[in-house]
N, C-alpha and C positions, 0 to 999 in steps of 0.2 A: 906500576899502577897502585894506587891507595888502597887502604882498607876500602874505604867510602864507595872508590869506584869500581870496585870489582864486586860489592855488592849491588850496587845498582847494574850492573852487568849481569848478575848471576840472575837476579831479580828479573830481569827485562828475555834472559832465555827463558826461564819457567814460562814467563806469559807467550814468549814464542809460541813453546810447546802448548800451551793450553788452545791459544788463540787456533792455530794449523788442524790439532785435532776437534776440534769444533770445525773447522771447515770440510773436515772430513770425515762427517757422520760423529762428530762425538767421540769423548773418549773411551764410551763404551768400545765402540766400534775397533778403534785399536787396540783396547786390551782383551776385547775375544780374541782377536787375531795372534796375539800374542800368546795368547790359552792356547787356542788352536795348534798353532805351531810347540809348545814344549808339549802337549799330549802326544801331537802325530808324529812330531821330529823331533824331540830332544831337546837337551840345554844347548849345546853347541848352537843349533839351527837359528833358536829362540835366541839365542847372544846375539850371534848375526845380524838376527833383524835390529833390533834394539839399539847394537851399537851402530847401525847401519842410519837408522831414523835420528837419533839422538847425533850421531854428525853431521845428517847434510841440515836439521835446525842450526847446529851450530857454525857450519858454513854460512849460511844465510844469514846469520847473526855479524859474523866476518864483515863481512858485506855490507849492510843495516849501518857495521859501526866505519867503515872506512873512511877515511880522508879522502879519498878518490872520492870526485863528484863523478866520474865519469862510472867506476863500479857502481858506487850510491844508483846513481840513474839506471842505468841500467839492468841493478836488480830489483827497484823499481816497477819499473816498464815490466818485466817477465813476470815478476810478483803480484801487480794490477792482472794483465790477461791471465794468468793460469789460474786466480782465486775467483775472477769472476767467470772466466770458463769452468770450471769445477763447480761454482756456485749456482751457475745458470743450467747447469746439465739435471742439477739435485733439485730446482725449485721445478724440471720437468718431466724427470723420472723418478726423481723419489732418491735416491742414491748417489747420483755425482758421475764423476768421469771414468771410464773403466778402461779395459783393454779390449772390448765390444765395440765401446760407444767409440773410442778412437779409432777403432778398425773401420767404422762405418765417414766415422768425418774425416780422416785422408785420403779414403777413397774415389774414385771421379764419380761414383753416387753419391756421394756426401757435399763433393764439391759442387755436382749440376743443382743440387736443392736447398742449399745453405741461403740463398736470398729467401726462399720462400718459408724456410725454418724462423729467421729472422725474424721476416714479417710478422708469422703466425705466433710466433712468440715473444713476441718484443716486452709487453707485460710482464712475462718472467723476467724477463733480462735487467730490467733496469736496478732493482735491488742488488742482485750480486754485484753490478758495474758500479753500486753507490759504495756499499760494504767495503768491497775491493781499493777503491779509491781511498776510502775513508781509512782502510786498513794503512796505507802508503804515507800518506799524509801525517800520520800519527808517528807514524816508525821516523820520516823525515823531520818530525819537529820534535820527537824526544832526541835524534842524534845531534841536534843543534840547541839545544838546552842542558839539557841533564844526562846524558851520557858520554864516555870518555870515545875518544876518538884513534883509531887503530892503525899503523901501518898498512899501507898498500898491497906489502907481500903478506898478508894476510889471507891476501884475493886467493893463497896457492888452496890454500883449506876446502872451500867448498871445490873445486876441482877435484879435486882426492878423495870429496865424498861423495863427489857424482860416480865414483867407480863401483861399490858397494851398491849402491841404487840402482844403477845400470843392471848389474850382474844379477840383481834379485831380478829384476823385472825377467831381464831375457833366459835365464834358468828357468823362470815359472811361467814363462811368455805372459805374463802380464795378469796370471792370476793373483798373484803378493804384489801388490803397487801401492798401499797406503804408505804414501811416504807425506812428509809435505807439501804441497800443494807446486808451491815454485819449481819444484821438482818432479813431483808424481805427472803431471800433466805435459811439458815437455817428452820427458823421457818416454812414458807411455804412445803417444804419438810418433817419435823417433822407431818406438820399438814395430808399434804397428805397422808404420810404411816399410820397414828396412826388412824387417825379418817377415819376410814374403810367404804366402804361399809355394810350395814348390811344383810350379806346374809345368807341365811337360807333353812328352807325348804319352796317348792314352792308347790304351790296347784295341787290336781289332775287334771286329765286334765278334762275341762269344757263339753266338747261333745265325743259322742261317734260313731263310724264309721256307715254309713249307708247302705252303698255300695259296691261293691268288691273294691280294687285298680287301679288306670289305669294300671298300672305295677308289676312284681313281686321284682322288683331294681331300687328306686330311689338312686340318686347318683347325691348330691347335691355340687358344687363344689366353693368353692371361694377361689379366685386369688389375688394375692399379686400385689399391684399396676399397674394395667393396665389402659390403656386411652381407653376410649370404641371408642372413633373418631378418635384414631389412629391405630384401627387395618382397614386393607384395603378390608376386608368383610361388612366394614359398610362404603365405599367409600374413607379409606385418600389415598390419592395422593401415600404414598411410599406402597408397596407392601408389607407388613407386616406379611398378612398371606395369602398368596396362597393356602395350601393345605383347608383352612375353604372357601375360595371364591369358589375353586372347586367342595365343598361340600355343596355349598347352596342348594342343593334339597333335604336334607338328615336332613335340622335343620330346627327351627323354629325360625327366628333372630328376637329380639326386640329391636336391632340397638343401639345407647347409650342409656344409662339409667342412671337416677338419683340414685347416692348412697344415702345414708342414712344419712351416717357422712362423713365426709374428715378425718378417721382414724381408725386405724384397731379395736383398743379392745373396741369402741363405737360404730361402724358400726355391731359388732359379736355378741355385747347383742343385738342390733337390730333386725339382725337375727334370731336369735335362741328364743327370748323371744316373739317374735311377737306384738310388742307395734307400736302403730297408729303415727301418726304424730302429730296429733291434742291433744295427751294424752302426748307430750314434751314440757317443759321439765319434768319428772318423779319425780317428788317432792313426789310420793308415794311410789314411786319404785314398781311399778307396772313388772318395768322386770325383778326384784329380786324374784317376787312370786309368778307370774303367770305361768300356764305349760309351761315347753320348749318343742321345735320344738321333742326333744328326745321323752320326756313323749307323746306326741299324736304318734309316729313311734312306740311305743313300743302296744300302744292302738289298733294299727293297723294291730298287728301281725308280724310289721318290728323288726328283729333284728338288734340292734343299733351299729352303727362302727364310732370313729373318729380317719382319721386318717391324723395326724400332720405332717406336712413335716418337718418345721424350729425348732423345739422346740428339743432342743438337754439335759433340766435339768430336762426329765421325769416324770413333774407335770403341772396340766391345768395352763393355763392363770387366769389372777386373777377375770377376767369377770366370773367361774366358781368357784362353791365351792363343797366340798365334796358330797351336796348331787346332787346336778347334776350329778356327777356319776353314780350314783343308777338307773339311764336312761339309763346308756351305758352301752352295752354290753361289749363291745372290744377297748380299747384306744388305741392306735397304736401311739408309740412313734418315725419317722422313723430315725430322725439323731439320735437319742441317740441309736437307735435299729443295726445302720449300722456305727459303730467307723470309721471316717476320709473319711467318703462321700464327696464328692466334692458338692457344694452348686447348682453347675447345672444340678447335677445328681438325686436330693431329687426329683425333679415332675416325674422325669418318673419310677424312686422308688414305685413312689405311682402307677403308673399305674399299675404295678407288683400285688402287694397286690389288687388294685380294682380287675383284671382279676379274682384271687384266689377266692377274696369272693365270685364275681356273679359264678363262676364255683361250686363251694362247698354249697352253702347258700340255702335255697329254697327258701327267701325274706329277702331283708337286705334293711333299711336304711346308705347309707355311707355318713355322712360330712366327708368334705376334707379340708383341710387349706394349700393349696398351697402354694410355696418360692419363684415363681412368679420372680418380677421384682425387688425387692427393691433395694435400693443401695446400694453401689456404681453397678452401672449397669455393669459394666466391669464384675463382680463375676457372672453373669447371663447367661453364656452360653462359651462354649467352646473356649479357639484359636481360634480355627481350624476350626468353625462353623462361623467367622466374615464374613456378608455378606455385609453391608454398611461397609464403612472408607472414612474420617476418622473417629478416634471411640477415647475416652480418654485416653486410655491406649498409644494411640500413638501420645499423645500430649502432651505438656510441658504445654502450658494451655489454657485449656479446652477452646474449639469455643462453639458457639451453635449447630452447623451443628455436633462436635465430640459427644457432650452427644444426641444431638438426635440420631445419628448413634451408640452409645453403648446400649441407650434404643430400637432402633428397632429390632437388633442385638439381644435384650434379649427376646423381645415379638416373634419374629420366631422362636427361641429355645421354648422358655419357654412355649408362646402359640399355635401358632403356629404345631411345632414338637410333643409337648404334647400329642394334638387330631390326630397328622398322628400315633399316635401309640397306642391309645386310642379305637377311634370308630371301625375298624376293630374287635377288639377282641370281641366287643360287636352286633356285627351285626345281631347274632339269638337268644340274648338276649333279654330276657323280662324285658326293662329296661328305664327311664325317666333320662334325664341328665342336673340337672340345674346347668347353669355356668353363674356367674359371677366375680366381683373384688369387692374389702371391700371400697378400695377408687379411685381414680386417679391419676395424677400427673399432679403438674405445673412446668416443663420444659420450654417454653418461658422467663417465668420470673427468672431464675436463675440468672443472677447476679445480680436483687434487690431484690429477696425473693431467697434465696439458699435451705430456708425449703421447700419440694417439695409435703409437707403432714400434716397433724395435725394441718395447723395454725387454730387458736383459734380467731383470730379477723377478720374478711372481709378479708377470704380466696378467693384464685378465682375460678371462676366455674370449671375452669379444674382440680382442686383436688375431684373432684365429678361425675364425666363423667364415667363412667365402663360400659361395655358390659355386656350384658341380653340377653346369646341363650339360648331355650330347644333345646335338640336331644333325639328324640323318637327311639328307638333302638328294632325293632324286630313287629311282624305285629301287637300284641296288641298294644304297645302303640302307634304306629303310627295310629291306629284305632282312639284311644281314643283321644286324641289330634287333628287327620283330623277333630272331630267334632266339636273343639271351633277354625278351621283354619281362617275363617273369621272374627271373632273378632281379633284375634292374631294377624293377617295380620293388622287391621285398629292401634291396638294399637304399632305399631312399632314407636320409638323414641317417647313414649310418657308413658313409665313405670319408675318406680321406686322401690329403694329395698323393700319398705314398701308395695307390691304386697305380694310377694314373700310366705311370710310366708301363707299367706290364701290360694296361689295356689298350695302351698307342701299339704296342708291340704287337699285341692279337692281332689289333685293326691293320696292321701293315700284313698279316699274313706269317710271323713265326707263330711256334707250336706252343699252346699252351702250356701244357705239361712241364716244358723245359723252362719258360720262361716265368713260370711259378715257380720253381727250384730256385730259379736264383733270383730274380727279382720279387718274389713273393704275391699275395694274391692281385688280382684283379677285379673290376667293377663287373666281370663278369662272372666272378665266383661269390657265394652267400659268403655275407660279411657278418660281424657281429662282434659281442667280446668291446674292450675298451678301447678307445682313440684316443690321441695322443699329439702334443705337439711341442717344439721344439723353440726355447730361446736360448741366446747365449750364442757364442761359436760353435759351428762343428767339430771342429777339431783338438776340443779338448784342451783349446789355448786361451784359458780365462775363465772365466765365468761359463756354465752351461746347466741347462736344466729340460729335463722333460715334464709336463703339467698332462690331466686329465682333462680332456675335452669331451662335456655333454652338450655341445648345441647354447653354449650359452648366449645368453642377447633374447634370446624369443620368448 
C-alpha cells in the first residue's frame, strides 16, 4: 500500500472513531468511561478496553474497505440497523442502547409491544434511520472513489475483535458495552437473551398461616401504566375518575404511592417475590428463590388464578418460569383465550372471569395483570367513550394538552369504568381488593424524553407515581380492615409497592410479627422516613440506580 493510501486509510479510521463515539453519547462519554476504568481498575483494565474498542473500529474498517461486495453489504445492512437502533433508543431516552434497554427488547414483553413502540414513536425514529443510512452510503462511496481496497481475508480481523467485546460485555454483563455501535448493539442483545436469568425452583414457603383470612377472596390487581396523581380521587384537577371519588366511603385510598421500578416485568418480580428494598440490588437473586406471593396463597388454603389481560402467545412472562406454575392453579390467558378482542375491551373481560371465580370458588387468590393504559393511548378506550379533546387521534401533531386528553380518556375507561363494573358485583362478597399500577407515566416531558417508561438512567419521578386503594367488599372484610383504619388513614401518600407483599400476607392470615422480619413493614404498620424506587436491573447486571420519591406529578 502507498504512502498516499494508507494515509487516506489512517485518515478515514480517525473519522471512524470520531463518527461511532458521537453515536455514542459523545466522546466525552467514552473518555469518562475510560477515567473510570484506570481509577477503579488500573492500567491493565483501562488497556483492555481501549485496545478492545480501538480493534473492533478497526475490524469494521476491514470490512468498509473489502473487496468482498458480499462483506461490504453486509456490514452494511448490521451497520444501518445497529446505528439507527442505538440512535432511536437515545432520541427516546436520552442515552442509547443499554444492557437494560436490550434486556427489555428480547424479551416476549418487548416483543408483544414493539408495533405499538413503533407507532408511538415513529417521529423519533426517522432521523436515526436517515443518519444511519446516510452514514452507509458515505462509507460505500468513499470505498469506491478514494480509498484503497483490501483483501477478503481481512474479514478474519473484525472476527477476533468480536472476542474482546464479547468478553467485556459478558464479564460486566453488559454494564461496559460502549463499544461501536455495529458492534455494541448486536452483541448486547446476544448477551441479554443468552445469558439468562437463572431461574429455578424457589423454596417452600418460609411461614405458615396462623390465623383465619381476613377475606374468603383476595383479588389482587395491577394496572398498566397509571399516574396515581392523576386520577382525580387522589385530587388532580381533571376529573378522571368520578365514579371512584363517589365511592370513597367504600375504599380505603392510600393516595399515590411509590412503585417499585419504573417498569413492568421489574416492578412484577417485585411483587410477587417479595424482596425488600434494602436487599436491591439482587446480586443473590433472592427473587428467583424465595416463595412467591402464589406459594404462601396456596399455603393459605387460596386457590390460585392469574389472569392476564395483554398477553395474547399463551406463555408466562419471562419474569416467570416453569416452576412458578406449580403455584397456580388456573392461568388464564385472556387475549389469546378471546381471538380479535378489541384492546379496550381485555379489562372489563377480566372482570367477567373475576365475577365467575368469586361466585363458583369457596376461596381464590386472583392476580390480575391488567391492559391498562399503555401506549399509544388512543388504543385505550373506545370512540365513542372520548370525554376530553383534543385527544391524538385528532391531531396531526400531537399538543401536550391532546396526549394528556387521550391518556385521561384512557384512565376513565380503563380505570375509571373498570370498578363502575367491578365493585357492584362484589358487594356481598367476601372479598379484599388490592389495586394498583406496576409503573407511571412521564407525559410532561414528551418531547424531550418521548420514553414514557423504563428509562434506565435519572428517570423522572412520575414514571413511579401509581395509586394504592384497598376495597374491602362484604361485612368481613370491611370488619377486618376497620380495625387497622387508623393507621391506614395516617399512612396515605406515604406507601409504597415494597408494603404490599407483607400486607397480602397478613390478609391471608400469617403472623405479623414474622412476616415483618423478613419481608419488612406493611400498610398496616406506621410508615414514614423516605421512599424509594428502583430503575435499571435488579441484579446488579448493568446499569441500576435507586431515586428519591416525594409524590412527584401532583
Amino acid at each position: 500500500m502507498s504512502r498516499s493510501a494508507a494515509v487516506r486509510v489512517l485518515a478515514f479510521y480517525v473519522a471512524l472513531l470520531a463518527v461511532f463515539a458521537w453515536i455514542g453519547n459523545g466522546p466525552s462519554a467514552v473518555m469518562s468511561l475510560v477515567n473510570r476504568l484506570y481509577v477503579y481498575h488500573g492500567i491493565p483494565k483501562t488497556a483492555f478496553f481501549v485496545i478492545a474498542y480501538l480493534g473492533a473500529t478497526a475490524g469494521l474498517l476491514a470490512l468498509y474497505l473489502s473487496r468482498s461486495r458480499v462483506l461490504r453489504c453486509s456490514s452494511h445492512l448490521v451497520s444501518f440497523l445497529s446505528i439507527a437502533l442505538f440512535l432511536s433508543y437515545r432520541q427516546v431516552n436520552g442515552y442509547g442502547y443499554t444492557f437494560y434497554d436490550a434486556k427489555m427488547a428480547v424479551s416476549v414483553y418487548g416483543w408483544r409491544y414493539s408495533g405499538e413502540a413503533v407507532q408511538t414513536f415513529l417521529p423519533h425514529l426517522l432521523w436515526p434511520c436517515a443518519v444511519a443510512l446516510c452514514f452507509v452510503l458515505a462509507v460505500e462511496a468513499l470505498h469506491r472513489t478514494v480509498l484503497p481496497k483490501v483483501s477478503p481475508w481481512w474479514g478474519v480481523l473484525p472476527v477476533l475483535a468480536l472476542v474482546p467485546v464479547y468478553a467485556v460485555n459478558v464479564r460486566t454483563l453488559g454494564e461496559i458495552s460502549q463499544f461501536p455501535a455495529p458492534y455494541e448493539v448486536p452483541v448486547l442483545s446476544y448477551v441479554a437473551k443468552y445469558r439468562d436469568l437463572p431461574l429455578g425452583m424457589r423454596d417452600e414457603p418460609y411461614l405458615k398461616p396462623v390465623s383465619a383470612p381476613m377475606a374468603r377472596h383476595v383479588i389482587y390487581i395491577v394496572d398498566e401504566s397509571i399516574r396515581g396523581d392523576m386520577l382525580s380521587v387522589n385530587g388532580y384537577r381533571v376529573d378522571t375518575t368520578p365514579f371512584l371519588k363517589g365511592a370513597a366511603g367504600r375504599m380505603v385510598n392510600l393516595g399515590v404511592a411509590a412503585a417499585s421500578t419504573n417498569c413492568s416485568s421489574t416492578t412484577h418480580i417485585v411483587l410477587e417475590a417479595g424482596i425488600r428494598l434494602d436487599q436491591l440490588p439482587d446480586r443473590e437473586y433472592r427473587t428467583l428463590r424465595q416463595p412467591s406471593l402464589f406459594q404462601y396463597a396456596q399455603g393459605a388454603g387460596y386457590r390460585t388464578f392469574v389472569l392476564d389481560g395483554p398477553n395474547s402467545w399463551g406463555r408466562p412472562y419471562e419474569w416467570m418460569s416453569g416452576h412458578d406454575l406449580e403455584a397456580i392453579d388456573s392461568y388464564r390467558y385472556v387475549r389469546k383465550e378471546n381471538p380479535g378482542i378489541r384492546s379496550h375491551d381485555i379489562d372489563y373481560r377480566l372482570v367477567d372471569i373475576i365475577d365467575t371465580i368469586t361466585r363458583t370458588e369457596g376461596s381464590s387468590f386472583i392476580f390480575v395483570v391488567k391492559y391498562g393504559c399503555h401506549f399509544s393511548y388512543e388504543n385505550d378506550y373506545p370512540p365513542e367513550r372520548r370525554v376530553f379533546s383534543p385527544t391524538i387521534g385528532g391531531s396531526r401533531e400531537p399538543t401536550l394538552d391532546a396526549v394528556l386528553n387521550s391518556y385521561y380518556n384512557a384512565i376513565h375507561w380503563s380505570v375509571d369504568g373498570f370498578f363502575r363494573k367491578l365493585l357492584p358485583l362484589l358487594e356481598d362478597r367476601s372479598a379484599i381488593v388490592v389495586y394498583t399500577s406496576d409503573h407511571g407515566q412521564s407525559i410532561e416531558e414528551y418531547r424531550t424524553l418521548p420514553a414514557t417508561h423504563c428509562v434506565g438512567q435519572d428517570p423522572p419521578g412520575t414514571q413511579a407515581s401509581v395509586p394504592l386503594i384497598l376495597f374491602p367488599m362484604g361485612a368481613e372484610a370491611q370488619r377486618a380492615l376497620g380495625r387497622h383504619g387508623p393507621v391506614l388513614t395516617r399512612n396515605r401518600d406515604r406507601a409504597s409497592h415494597f408494603e404490599l407483599f407483607p400486607t397480602v400476607l397478613q390478609v391471608m392470615g400469617y403472623d405479623p410479627s414474622e412476616v415483618k422480619r423478613l419481608y419488612g413493614s406493611s400498610l398496616f404498620d406506621e410508615l414514614g422516613g423516605r421512599r424509594e424506587f428502583v430503575s435499571g436491573t435488579l441484579y446488579g447486571r448493568g446499569f441500576f440506580q435507586k431515586h428519591a420519591f416525594e409524590g412527584q406529578g401532583r
